[in-house]
N, C-alpha and C positions, 0 to 999 in steps of 0.2 A: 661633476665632470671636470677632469682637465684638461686645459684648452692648450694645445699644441701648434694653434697658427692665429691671426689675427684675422677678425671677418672683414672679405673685402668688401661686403656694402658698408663699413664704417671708414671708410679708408676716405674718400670724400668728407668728410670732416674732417677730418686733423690734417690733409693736404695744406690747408694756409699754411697752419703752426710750421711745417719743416722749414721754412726761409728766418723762421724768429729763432729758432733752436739750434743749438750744436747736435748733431748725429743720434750719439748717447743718448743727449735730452729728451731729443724727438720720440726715439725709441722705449723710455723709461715711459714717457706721459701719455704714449699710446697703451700699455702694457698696463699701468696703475690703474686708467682711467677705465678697464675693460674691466679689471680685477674689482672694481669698486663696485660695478653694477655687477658683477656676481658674489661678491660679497657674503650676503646673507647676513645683512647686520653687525659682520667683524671686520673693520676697516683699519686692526693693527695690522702692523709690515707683518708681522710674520703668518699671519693669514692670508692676505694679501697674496703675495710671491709665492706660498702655494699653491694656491688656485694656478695661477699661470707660472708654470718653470720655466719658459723661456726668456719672460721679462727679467728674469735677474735674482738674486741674493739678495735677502734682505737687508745687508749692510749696504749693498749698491742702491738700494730704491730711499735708506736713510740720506747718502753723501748728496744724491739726488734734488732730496728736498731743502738742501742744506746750501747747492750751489747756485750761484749769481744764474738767476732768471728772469725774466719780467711775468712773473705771471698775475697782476693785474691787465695785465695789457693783454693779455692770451684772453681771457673771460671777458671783459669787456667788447673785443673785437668779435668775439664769438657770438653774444648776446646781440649787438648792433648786426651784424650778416646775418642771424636769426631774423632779426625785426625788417631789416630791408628785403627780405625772402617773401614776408608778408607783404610786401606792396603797398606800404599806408598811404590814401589819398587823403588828400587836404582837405582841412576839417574835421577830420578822425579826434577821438581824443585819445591821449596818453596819457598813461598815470606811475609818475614816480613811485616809490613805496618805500619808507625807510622807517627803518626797527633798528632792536636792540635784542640780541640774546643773549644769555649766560651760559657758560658751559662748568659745572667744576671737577674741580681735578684733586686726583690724594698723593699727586706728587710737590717733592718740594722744591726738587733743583730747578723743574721748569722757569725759563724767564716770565718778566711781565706779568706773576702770577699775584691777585688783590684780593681782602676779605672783600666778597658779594654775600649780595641776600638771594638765597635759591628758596623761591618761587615754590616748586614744586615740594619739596621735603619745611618749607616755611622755617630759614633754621640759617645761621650766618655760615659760612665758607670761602673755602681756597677756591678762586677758578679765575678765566677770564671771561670778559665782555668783547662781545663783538659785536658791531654795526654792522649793517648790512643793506643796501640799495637796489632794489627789485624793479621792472618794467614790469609794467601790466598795461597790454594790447589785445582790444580783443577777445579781453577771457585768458591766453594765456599770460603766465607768469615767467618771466626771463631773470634770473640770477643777474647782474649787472657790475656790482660792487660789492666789495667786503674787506673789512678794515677791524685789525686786532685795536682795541681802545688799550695805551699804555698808563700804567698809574704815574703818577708824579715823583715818588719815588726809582722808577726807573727810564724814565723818559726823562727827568732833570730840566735840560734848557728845553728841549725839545716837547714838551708837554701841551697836547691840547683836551682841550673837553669835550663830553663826545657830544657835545650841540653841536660845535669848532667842526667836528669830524663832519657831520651830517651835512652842515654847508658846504664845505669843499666840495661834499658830492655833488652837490646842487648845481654848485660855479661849473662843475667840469662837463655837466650832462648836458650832449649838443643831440637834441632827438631831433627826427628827420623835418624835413622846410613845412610848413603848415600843418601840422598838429596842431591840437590843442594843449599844453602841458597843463598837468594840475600832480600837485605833489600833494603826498597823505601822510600825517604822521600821528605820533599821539601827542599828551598834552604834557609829557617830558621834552620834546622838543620843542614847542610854545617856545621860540624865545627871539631876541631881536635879530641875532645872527643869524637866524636858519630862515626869519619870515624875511630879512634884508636881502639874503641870498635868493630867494623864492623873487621877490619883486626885481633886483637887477637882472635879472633873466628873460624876462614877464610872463613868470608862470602864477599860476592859480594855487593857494596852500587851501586845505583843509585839515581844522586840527579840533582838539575837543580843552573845551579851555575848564581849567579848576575853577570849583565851586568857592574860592577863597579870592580871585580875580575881582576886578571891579571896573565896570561897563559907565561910563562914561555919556551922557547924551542927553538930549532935552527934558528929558523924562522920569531921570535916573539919577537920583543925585550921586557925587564920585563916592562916598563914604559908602555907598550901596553896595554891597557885595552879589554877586550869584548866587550863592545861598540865600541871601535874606530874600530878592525878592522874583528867583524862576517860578517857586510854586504859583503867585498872585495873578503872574502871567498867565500860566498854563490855566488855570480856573477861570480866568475874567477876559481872555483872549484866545486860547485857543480852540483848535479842531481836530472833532477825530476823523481820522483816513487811515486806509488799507495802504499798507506798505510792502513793499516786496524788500523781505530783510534774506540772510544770508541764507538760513535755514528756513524756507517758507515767506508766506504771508502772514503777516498779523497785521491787531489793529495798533495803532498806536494815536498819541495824543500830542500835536505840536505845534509850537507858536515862535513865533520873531519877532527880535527887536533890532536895530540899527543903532549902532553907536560907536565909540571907541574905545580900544585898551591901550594900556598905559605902555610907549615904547614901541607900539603897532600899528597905529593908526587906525584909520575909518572899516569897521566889519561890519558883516551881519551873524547875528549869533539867531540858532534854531534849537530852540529846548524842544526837549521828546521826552514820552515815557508812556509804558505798555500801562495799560487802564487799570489794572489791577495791583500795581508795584504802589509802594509808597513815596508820597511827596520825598523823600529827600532822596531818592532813586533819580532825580532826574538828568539828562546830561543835556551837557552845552555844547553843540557841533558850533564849530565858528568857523569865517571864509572870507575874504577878502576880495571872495567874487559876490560881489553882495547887489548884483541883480537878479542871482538865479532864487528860482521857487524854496520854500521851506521844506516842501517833499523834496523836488530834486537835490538838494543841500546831504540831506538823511541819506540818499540813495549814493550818493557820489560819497559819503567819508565810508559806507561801508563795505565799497569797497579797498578798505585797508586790511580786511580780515583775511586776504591774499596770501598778506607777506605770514602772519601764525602759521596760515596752512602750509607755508611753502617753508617755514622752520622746523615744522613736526613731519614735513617728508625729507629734512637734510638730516636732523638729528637721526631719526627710527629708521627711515630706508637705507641711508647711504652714509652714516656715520661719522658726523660730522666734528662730534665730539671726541671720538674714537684717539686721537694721535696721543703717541707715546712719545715724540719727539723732544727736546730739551730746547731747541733754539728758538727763539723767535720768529724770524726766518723760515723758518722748518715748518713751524706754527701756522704763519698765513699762508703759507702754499697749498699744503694741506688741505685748510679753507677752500682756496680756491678749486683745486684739484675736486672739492666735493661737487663745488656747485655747476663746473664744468659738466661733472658729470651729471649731474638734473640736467645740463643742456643737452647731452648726447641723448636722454631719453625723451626729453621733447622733441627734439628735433627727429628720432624715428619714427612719434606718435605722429608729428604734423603730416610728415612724408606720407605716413598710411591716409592721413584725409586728403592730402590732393590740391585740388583747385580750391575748395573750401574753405582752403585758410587764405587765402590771397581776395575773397571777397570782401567788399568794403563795410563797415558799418555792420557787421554779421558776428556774431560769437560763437566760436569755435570751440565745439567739446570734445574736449582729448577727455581719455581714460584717468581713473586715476594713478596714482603714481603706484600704485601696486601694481595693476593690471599693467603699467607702462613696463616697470621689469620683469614680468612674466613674460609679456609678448616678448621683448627686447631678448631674455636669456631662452626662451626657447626658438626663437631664428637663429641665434651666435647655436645652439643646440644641431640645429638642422643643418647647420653649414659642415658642422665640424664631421658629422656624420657622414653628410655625404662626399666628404674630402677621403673619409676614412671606406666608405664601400668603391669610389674611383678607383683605388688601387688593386681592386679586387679584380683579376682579369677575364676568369673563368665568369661564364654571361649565369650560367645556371646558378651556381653557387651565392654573383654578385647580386641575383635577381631576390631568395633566398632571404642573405644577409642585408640587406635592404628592405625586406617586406618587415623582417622580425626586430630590427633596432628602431625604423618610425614608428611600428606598433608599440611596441617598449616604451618608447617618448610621448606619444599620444595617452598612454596609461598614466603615465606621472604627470601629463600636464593635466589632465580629468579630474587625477586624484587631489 
């Protein structure tokens, strides 16, 4: 379908944005941001600007992404008015989330562009890295941050590492007055900049620390590695317990020890492993809130599997990968521009639950991100429709052409 006017129940979100944007802006990043969530998995411009003809020419939505904007400041502001909408009372906790994705690309001229290892195809390539810094309240997930990583080569004097990156999020993240903060990462970030950042703030890390580390403690000589002596533990100390892991219940097997790591100071590390996996399967959750429980430890780093899921609904729903663009510049906006839009489809999900998301202490189940753009594209669906039977003046005729285009619509949403 093409959309010929913009739905006014979306028009309340992007009302801030007009005081931070020149005119143009305003009107380009309401336009893209509709076009992204009809999409359909093609987030180049020239798809894009199909979809909606009124947003512009594809070389206007490129100059677009190209001119001086703030758009970390747009997605951040957006995300925080999300989370204060919620009404978090004190005590609540809150969980930072920060990753790493890779995107690659078979262009050459793009800036910024470094050999990565892609994951997926197991094979070296052109692409960039991007960090990325999630809320998670609640149950839901809020886009927050996102930051192109430069190589050294093209950042020069300006060059940081992306541990360097993941701090600064840290430093910058003011969540509202009485939270709980606890930040989740993997065991790439393990390091003293991102754990220093985590304590001058006084937030909680959880991270999963290499088998090649060495634990420190009464017990434990430094020469000790994790590897050499988690299994000894888990057989001569630990317990089994039912866990509620991301996918279900299982059982698992876990035990703790207290000690220190070199450059981090005083933790508690919590080995686990499913009873049937082999001894060198086992992992090291580790925390520096090291009075909480050994389960509750396991139950708090898991959820960090947020932020994956919340990568494999920007890549596959909303294309995150997708930019043709050459700048840098062009590059993070783009970014941004995606994850705005997971906020616009959160934020229509919340609206549908109501009062529910504003309860304390309560997790809130929104749809998944499929079902969110289904719902999402068949309302902007219903609007357009009935803007297009309004003008219809004759009563019979309008009654008619209104009974036969919702039926039409209700058939493709079934199908």
């Amino acid at each position: 379908m093409i959309i010929d006017r913009f739905p006014g129940f979306l028009q309340s979100m992007f009302t801030p944005f007009e005081a931070m944007l020149s005119r143009p802006q305003f009107r380009h990043l309401r336009w893209m941001v509709l076009a992204l969530v009809l999409n359909g998995r093609k987030a180049k411009l020239v798809h894009l600007s199909g979809i909606v003809p009124k947003g512009g020419h594809r070389t206007s939505w490129g100059s677009f992404l190209s001119a001086p904007w703030d758009a970390p400041s747009l997605l951040a502001e957006q995300a925080m008015r999300m989370l204060r909408a919620m009404r978090p009372k004190a005590g609540e906790a809150i969980y930072l989330l920060i990753d790493d994705t890779r995107i690659t690309k078979r262009g050459k001229k793009m800036e910024a562009l470094n050999k990565i290892w892609d994951h997926k195809n197991q094979c070296f390539a052109r692409g960039h890295m991007v960090v990325t810094a999630a809320i998670l309240f609640r149950g839901v997930v809020l886009p927050w941050q996102i930051s192109l990583w430069l190589p050294r080569s093209y950042a020069k004097s300006g060059y940081r590492k992306i541990t360097e990156i993941a701090a600064a999020m840290i430093d910058s993240f003011e969540p509202p007055k009485g939270l709980k903060t606890r930040v989740l990462f993997d065991a790439f970030y393990l390091a003293p900049c991102v754990v220093r950042a985590c304590e001058n703030k006084g937030f909680f890390w959880f991270s999963v620390a290499s088998k090649n580390r060495k634990l420190a403690g009464r017990r434990y000589a430094r020469k000790e590695t994790i590897r050499d002596f988690s299994p000894s533990v888990l057989k001569h100390h630990g317990q089994r317990v039912r866990l509620r892991r991301s996918r279900g219940w299982r059982w698992m097997r876990i035990a703790a020890v207290d000690g220190s790591l070199s450059r981090l100071g005083q933790v508690r590390m919590v080995f686990s492993k499913r009873p049937g996996d082999p001894w060198k399967k086992v992992l090291a959750v580790v925390t520096n809130e090291t009075k909480r429980k050994p389960r509750e430890i396991i139950a708090i780093y898991e959820k960090r599997w947020d932020i994956e899921v919340l990568f494999k609904e920007l890549r596959e729903s909303l294309g995150l990968g997708d930019y043709q663009v050459i700048g840098r510049d062009a590059i993070e906006r783009h970014l941004h521009l995606v994850c705005l839009t997971h906020l616009v489809l959160t934020h229509h999900s919340m609206e549908a639950v109501g009062a529910k998301a504003r309860k304390a202490n309560t997790k809130v189940d929104l749809p998944k991100m499929t079902q969110r753009l289904t719902t999402l594209r068949e309302a902007i669906r219903r609007e357009q429709l009935q803007g297009l039977v309004n003008k219809i003046e004759h009563r019979k005729t309008k009654t008619m052409v209104k009974k036969y285009l919702f039926d039409q619509l209700q058939l493709q949403t079934a199908a």
